[in-house]
C-alpha positions, 0 to 999 in steps of 0.5 A: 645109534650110529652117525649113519643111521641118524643121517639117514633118518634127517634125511628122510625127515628133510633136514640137513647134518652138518659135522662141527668141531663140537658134534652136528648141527641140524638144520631146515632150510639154512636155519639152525634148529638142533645141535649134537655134541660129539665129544661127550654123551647126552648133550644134545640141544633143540631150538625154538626155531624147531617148532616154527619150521617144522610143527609139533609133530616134527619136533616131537620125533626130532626130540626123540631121534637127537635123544637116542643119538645123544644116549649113545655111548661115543665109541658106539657112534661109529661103523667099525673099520673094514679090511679087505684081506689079499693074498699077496702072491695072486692078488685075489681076496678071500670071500666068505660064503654067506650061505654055508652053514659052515665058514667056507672062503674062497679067492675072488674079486673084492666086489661084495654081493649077497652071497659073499662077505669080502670087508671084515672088522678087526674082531672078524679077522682074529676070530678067523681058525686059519693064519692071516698074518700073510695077507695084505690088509686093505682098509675100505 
């Protein structure tokens, strides 16, 4: 599970993510009510105050979300990082034709839209069958 998604999902559920040193803390209305280690995997702790604050049920689907969140291996947490690639003379980025069937790119703005891809991971940009070396690399 990544940190965004676990965010997103505390979110809905009404509680507030906090980064620590140590990982996040969980908390309902300024009340710690669960904590999860960042630094190594399946430590993860939830508090009694759990059950006060928000009710079985809660807790229940809370233990569930921290547990999947904990079992998760430390370099999985994270989104890779995204480059956009510019040509250095125009100062156009390529795109990527998400409708083709075949990798068709093109030279555009970097305003990523449905039909086209404009952020790619490192694994994406050595995949590529053309030289890159060229183009200027623009962390997002």
């Amino acid at each position: 599970m990544k940190t965004s998604e676990l965010k997103a999902i505390l979110e809905e559920m009404g509680l507030a993510a906090y980064e620590t040193k140590e990982g996040f803390r969980v908390a309902e209305s300024n009340c710690t009510i669960a904590t999860v280690n960042n630094r190594r995997e399946h430590v993860m702790r939830i508090y009694m105050d759990a059950h006060a604050a928000l009710g079985r049920e809660a807790v229940a689907e809370l233990f569930e979300l921290m547990t999947a969140y904990a079992s998760t291996p430390l370099d999985e947490r994270e989104e890779p990082k995204k480059w956009y690639l510019r040509d250095p003379i125009t100062g156009q980025y390529l795109n990527k034709d998400r409708r083709s069937r075949f990798d068709k790119y093109i030279w555009s703005s970097k305003s990523e839209v449905e039909a086209y891809q404009t952020q790619f991971t490192r694994a994406e940009i050595e995949a590529f069958t053309f030289p890159t070396e060229h183009l200027i690399e623009d962390e997002v």
